[in-house]
N, C-alpha and C positions, 0 to 999 in steps of 0.2 A: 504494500500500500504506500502510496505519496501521493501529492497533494499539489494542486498549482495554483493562482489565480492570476488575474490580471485586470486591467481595463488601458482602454482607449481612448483618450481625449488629449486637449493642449494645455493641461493647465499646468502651471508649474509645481515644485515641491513635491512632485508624486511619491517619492523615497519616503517618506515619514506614512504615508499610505498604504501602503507596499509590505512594508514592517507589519504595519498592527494587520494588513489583510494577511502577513503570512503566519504570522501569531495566531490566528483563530483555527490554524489547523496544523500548528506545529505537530499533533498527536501523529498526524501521516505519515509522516517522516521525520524523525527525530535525530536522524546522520548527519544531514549535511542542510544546510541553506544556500540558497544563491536569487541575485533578482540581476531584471537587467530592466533599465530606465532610457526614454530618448524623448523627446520634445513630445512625442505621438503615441508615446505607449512606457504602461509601467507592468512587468512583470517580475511573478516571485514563484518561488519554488522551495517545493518541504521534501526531502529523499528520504527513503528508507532504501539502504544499499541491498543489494541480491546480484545484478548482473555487474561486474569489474566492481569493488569494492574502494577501488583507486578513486583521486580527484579525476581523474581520467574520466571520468562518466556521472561527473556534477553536471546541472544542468542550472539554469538555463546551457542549451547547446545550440551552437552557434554555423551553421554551412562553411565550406571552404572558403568563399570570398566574405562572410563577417555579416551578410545580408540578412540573413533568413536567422531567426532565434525559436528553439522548438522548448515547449514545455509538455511534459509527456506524464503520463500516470496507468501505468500497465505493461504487457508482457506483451508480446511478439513472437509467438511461437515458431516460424518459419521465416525468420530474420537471415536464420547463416544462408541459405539459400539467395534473399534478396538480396545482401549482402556480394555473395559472389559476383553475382549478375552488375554490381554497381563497378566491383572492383573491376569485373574486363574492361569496364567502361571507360576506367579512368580513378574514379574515387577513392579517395586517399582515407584512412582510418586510423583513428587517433586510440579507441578505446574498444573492446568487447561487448560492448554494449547494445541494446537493439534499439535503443533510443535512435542512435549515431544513422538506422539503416532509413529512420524516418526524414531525417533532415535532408541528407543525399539524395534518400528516392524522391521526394517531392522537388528536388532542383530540379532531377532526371526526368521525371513522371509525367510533375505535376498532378492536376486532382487526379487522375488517373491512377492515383498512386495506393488510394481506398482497396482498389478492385486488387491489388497483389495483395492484402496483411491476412493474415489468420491469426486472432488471440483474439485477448481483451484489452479493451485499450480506452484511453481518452486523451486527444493532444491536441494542440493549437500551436501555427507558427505563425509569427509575424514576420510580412517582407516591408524590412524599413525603406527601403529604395520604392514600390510599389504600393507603401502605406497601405497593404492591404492584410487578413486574416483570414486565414483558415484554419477549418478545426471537424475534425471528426470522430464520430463514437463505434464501440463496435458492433454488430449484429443484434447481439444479446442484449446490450446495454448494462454489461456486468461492471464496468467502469462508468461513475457518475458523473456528468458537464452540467452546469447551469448559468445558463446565461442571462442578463437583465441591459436592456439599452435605456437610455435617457439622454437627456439634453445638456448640454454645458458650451455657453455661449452661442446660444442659439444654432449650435450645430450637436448632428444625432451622436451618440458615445455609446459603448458597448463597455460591460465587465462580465468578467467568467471569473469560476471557480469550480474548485469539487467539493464544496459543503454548501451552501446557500449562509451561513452564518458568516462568511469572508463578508461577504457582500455590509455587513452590518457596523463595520469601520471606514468604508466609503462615503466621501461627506455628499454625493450626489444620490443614496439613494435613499427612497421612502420607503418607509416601514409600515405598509397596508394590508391589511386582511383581503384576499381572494376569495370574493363569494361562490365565483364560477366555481372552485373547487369545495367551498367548505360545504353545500350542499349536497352534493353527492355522500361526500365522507358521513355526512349524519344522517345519510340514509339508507348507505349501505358497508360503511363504517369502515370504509377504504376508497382513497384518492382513485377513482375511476375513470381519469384522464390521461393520458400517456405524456403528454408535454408540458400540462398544467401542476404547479405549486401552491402553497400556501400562504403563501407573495405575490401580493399582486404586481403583476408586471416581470415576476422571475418565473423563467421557461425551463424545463428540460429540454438538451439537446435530445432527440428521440434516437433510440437504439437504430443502428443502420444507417445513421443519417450523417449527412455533414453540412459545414456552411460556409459562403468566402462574405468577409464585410469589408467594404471601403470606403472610405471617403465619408 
Protein backbone atom coordinates (compact mmCIF):
# COMPACT_ATOMS: atom_id res chain seq x y z
CA UNK A 1 0.00 0.00 0.00
CA UNK A 2 1.10 3.87 -0.73
CA UNK A 3 -0.54 6.69 -1.15
CA UNK A 4 -0.30 9.91 -3.59
CA UNK A 5 -2.06 13.17 -3.91
CA UNK A 6 -1.81 16.02 -5.77
CA UNK A 7 -3.61 19.19 -7.35
CA UNK A 8 -3.48 21.57 -10.06
CA UNK A 9 -3.71 25.06 -10.20
CA UNK A 10 -1.36 28.48 -10.07
CA UNK A 11 -1.27 29.41 -6.82
CA UNK A 12 1.74 29.99 -5.17
CA UNK A 13 3.16 28.34 -1.78
CA UNK A 14 1.76 24.90 -2.69
CA UNK A 15 4.67 23.05 -0.51
CA UNK A 16 3.06 23.82 2.94
CA UNK A 17 -0.16 22.19 1.17
CA UNK A 18 1.50 19.21 -0.05
CA UNK A 19 2.98 18.45 3.46
CA UNK A 20 -0.30 18.41 5.50
CA UNK A 21 -2.03 16.67 2.11
CA UNK A 22 0.75 14.15 2.49
CA UNK A 23 0.38 13.84 6.34
CA UNK A 24 -3.28 12.73 6.01
CA UNK A 25 -2.05 9.47 4.65
CA UNK A 26 1.22 9.05 5.85
CA UNK A 27 -0.22 5.52 7.25
CA UNK A 28 0.34 4.27 3.33
CA UNK A 29 3.48 4.56 3.24
CA UNK A 30 5.51 5.10 6.20
CA UNK A 31 9.22 4.47 4.15
CA UNK A 32 9.82 7.09 2.29
CA UNK A 33 8.28 10.66 1.35
CA UNK A 34 8.80 12.75 -1.62
CA UNK A 35 6.64 15.68 -3.59
CA UNK A 36 7.51 17.48 -6.58
CA UNK A 37 6.05 21.25 -6.98
CA UNK A 38 6.12 23.60 -10.30
CA UNK A 39 4.04 26.86 -10.94
CA UNK A 40 1.05 24.34 -12.21
CA UNK A 41 1.18 21.46 -10.06
CA UNK A 42 1.95 20.37 -6.42
CA UNK A 43 2.51 16.74 -5.94
CA UNK A 44 3.35 14.37 -2.99
CA UNK A 45 3.94 10.85 -2.22
CA UNK A 46 3.79 8.26 0.83
CA UNK A 47 5.92 4.79 -0.19
CA UNK A 48 5.63 1.68 1.42
CA UNK A 49 8.89 0.00 -0.15
CA UNK A 50 8.33 -3.89 -1.62
CA UNK A 51 9.79 -3.49 -5.29
CA UNK A 52 13.84 -2.01 -5.03
CA UNK A 53 13.91 -1.07 -1.44
CA UNK A 54 16.66 1.48 -2.65
CA UNK A 55 16.06 5.48 -3.12
CA UNK A 56 16.35 4.07 -6.59
CA UNK A 57 12.58 3.74 -6.65
CA UNK A 58 11.32 6.81 -4.49
CA UNK A 59 8.89 8.54 -6.37
CA UNK A 60 7.71 11.18 -7.37
CA UNK A 61 9.44 9.42 -10.74
CA UNK A 62 10.53 11.52 -13.14
CA UNK A 63 10.99 10.23 -17.51
CA UNK A 64 14.37 10.59 -19.06
CA UNK A 65 14.15 14.08 -20.27
CA UNK A 66 12.62 15.43 -16.42
CA UNK A 67 9.13 16.15 -18.26
CA UNK A 68 6.73 13.75 -17.33
CA UNK A 69 6.47 13.04 -13.05
CA UNK A 70 4.46 9.77 -12.21
CA UNK A 71 2.88 9.09 -8.80
CA UNK A 72 1.81 5.43 -8.69
CA UNK A 73 0.18 3.37 -5.94
CA UNK A 74 0.05 -0.57 -6.88
CA UNK A 75 1.70 -3.60 -8.50
CA UNK A 76 2.26 -4.33 -12.04
CA UNK A 77 2.23 -7.76 -12.50
CA UNK A 78 3.72 -8.08 -16.08
CA UNK A 79 6.12 -5.18 -15.90
CA UNK A 80 9.44 -7.24 -16.75
CA UNK A 81 7.95 -8.18 -19.83
CA UNK A 82 6.80 -4.36 -20.62
CA UNK A 83 9.89 -3.59 -19.46
CA UNK A 84 11.86 -5.44 -22.16
CA UNK A 85 9.88 -4.22 -24.84
CA UNK A 86 10.83 -0.42 -23.65
CA UNK A 87 14.46 -1.57 -23.25
CA UNK A 88 14.97 -2.74 -27.21
CA UNK A 89 13.53 0.59 -27.78
CA UNK A 90 15.98 2.44 -26.40
CA UNK A 91 14.89 3.13 -22.50
CA UNK A 92 17.33 3.41 -20.14
CA UNK A 93 16.54 2.13 -16.23
CA UNK A 94 17.44 3.44 -13.23
CA UNK A 95 15.71 1.06 -10.76
CA UNK A 96 13.79 -2.51 -10.53
CA UNK A 97 11.00 -1.15 -10.10
CA UNK A 98 7.45 -1.35 -12.17
CA UNK A 99 6.78 2.06 -11.39
CA UNK A 100 9.96 3.02 -13.72
CA UNK A 101 7.85 0.80 -16.78
CA UNK A 102 4.84 3.39 -16.38
CA UNK A 103 6.63 6.43 -16.86
CA UNK A 104 8.77 5.17 -20.02
CA UNK A 105 5.72 3.21 -21.44
CA UNK A 106 3.51 6.30 -21.49
CA UNK A 107 6.52 8.42 -23.39
CA UNK A 108 6.40 5.34 -25.67
CA UNK A 109 2.69 4.57 -25.72
CA UNK A 110 1.11 7.09 -24.62
CA UNK A 111 -2.71 6.59 -23.52
CA UNK A 112 -2.23 3.58 -25.26
CA UNK A 113 -0.27 2.52 -22.70
CA UNK A 114 -3.61 1.32 -20.24
CA UNK A 115 -4.38 -1.57 -22.97
CA UNK A 116 -0.56 -3.33 -22.06
CA UNK A 117 -0.79 -3.38 -17.77
CA UNK A 118 -2.02 -6.27 -15.86
CA UNK A 119 -2.31 -5.70 -11.91
CA UNK A 120 -3.67 -3.37 -9.65
CA UNK A 121 -2.96 -0.09 -9.90
CA UNK A 122 -3.70 3.79 -9.54
CA UNK A 123 -1.35 6.43 -11.18
CA UNK A 124 -1.32 9.90 -12.40
CA UNK A 125 1.43 11.71 -14.41
CA UNK A 126 1.91 15.18 -15.11
CA UNK A 127 3.47 16.58 -18.49
CA UNK A 128 4.83 19.95 -17.25
CA UNK A 129 5.83 20.84 -20.99
CA UNK A 130 2.09 19.85 -22.12
CA UNK A 131 0.43 21.09 -18.69
CA UNK A 132 -1.42 18.32 -19.09
CA UNK A 133 -2.70 14.83 -16.70
CA UNK A 134 -3.30 11.77 -16.91
CA UNK A 135 -4.31 9.06 -14.73
CA UNK A 136 -5.74 5.69 -14.71
CA UNK A 137 -7.37 2.93 -12.42
CA UNK A 138 -7.23 -0.70 -12.96
CA UNK A 139 -10.19 -3.03 -14.18
CA UNK A 140 -11.19 -4.03 -10.78
CA UNK A 141 -10.70 -0.88 -9.03
CA UNK A 142 -8.71 -2.62 -6.24
CA UNK A 143 -6.51 0.54 -6.05
CA UNK A 144 -8.40 3.71 -4.88
CA UNK A 145 -8.35 7.43 -7.04
CA UNK A 146 -10.42 10.39 -6.00
CA UNK A 147 -10.69 13.19 -7.68
CA UNK A 148 -12.52 16.67 -6.91
CA UNK A 149 -12.06 19.89 -9.46
CA UNK A 150 -12.93 23.60 -8.45
CA UNK A 151 -12.16 26.87 -9.32
CA UNK A 152 -9.14 29.16 -8.39
CA UNK A 153 -9.00 32.34 -10.09
CA UNK A 154 -11.48 31.96 -12.10
CA UNK A 155 -9.96 29.11 -13.85
CA UNK A 156 -11.19 25.07 -13.48
CA UNK A 157 -8.37 23.05 -10.83
CA UNK A 158 -8.25 19.41 -10.24
CA UNK A 159 -6.97 17.51 -6.97
CA UNK A 160 -6.44 13.61 -6.56
CA UNK A 161 -5.62 11.59 -3.81
CA UNK A 162 -6.13 7.86 -2.49
CA UNK A 163 -8.17 8.71 0.66
CA UNK A 164 -10.73 11.43 0.20
CA UNK A 165 -9.60 12.80 3.78
CA UNK A 166 -6.11 14.49 1.68
CA UNK A 167 -8.56 16.42 0.19
CA UNK A 168 -9.53 18.16 3.66
CA UNK A 169 -6.13 20.29 4.07
CA UNK A 170 -6.70 21.97 0.62
CA UNK A 171 -7.63 25.54 1.21
CA UNK A 172 -9.92 25.25 -2.14
CA UNK A 173 -12.04 22.64 -1.05
CA UNK A 174 -15.74 22.51 0.41
CA UNK A 175 -16.67 20.32 2.92
CA UNK A 176 -20.50 19.36 1.61
CA UNK A 177 -22.67 16.45 2.32
CA UNK A 178 -23.64 14.54 -1.18
CA UNK A 179 -27.36 13.96 -1.13
CA UNK A 180 -27.05 12.17 -4.44
CA UNK A 181 -25.20 9.53 -2.54
CA UNK A 182 -26.54 9.66 1.07
CA UNK A 183 -29.94 8.60 -0.12
CA UNK A 184 -29.40 5.45 -1.59
CA UNK A 185 -26.93 4.49 1.47
CA UNK A 186 -30.18 4.93 3.90
CA UNK A 187 -31.94 2.94 1.85
CA UNK A 188 -30.04 0.32 1.01
CA UNK A 189 -27.27 0.85 3.45
CA UNK A 190 -24.41 0.81 0.89
CA UNK A 191 -23.07 3.65 -1.60
CA UNK A 192 -24.82 2.27 -4.68
CA UNK A 193 -23.02 4.45 -7.11
CA UNK A 194 -19.88 3.45 -8.69
CA UNK A 195 -18.35 7.04 -9.02
CA UNK A 196 -20.37 8.92 -6.52
CA UNK A 197 -18.83 9.98 -2.76
CA UNK A 198 -19.99 11.22 0.31
CA UNK A 199 -18.51 14.67 -0.87
CA UNK A 200 -20.13 16.49 -2.70
CA UNK A 201 -18.25 17.22 -5.78
CA UNK A 202 -15.58 14.33 -4.91
CA UNK A 203 -15.65 11.51 -7.63
CA UNK A 204 -14.40 8.12 -7.91
CA UNK A 205 -12.01 7.58 -10.71
CA UNK A 206 -14.40 4.26 -11.99
CA UNK A 207 -12.49 0.97 -12.19
CA UNK A 208 -11.25 0.49 -15.87
CA UNK A 209 -11.34 3.88 -16.60
CA UNK A 210 -8.99 6.68 -17.18
CA UNK A 211 -8.71 10.41 -17.67
CA UNK A 212 -6.36 13.32 -19.56
CA UNK A 213 -7.04 17.15 -18.00
CA UNK A 214 -5.76 20.23 -19.25
CA UNK A 215 -5.69 23.46 -19.21
Amino acid sequence: MCGFIGFFDTREKKEVIVERMMDRVVHRGPDMGGKYIDAHCGLGFRRLSILDLSEAGAQPLYSEDGNKILVFNGEIYNYTEIREDLMAKGYKFKSNTDSEVLIHGYDEYGEALVNKLRGMFAFCIWDKVEQKVFAARDNFGIKPFYFYEYEYNGQKALMIASEIKAFLDHPSFEKEVNKKALKPYLTFQYSAQPDETFFKGVKRLKPGHYFTYQN
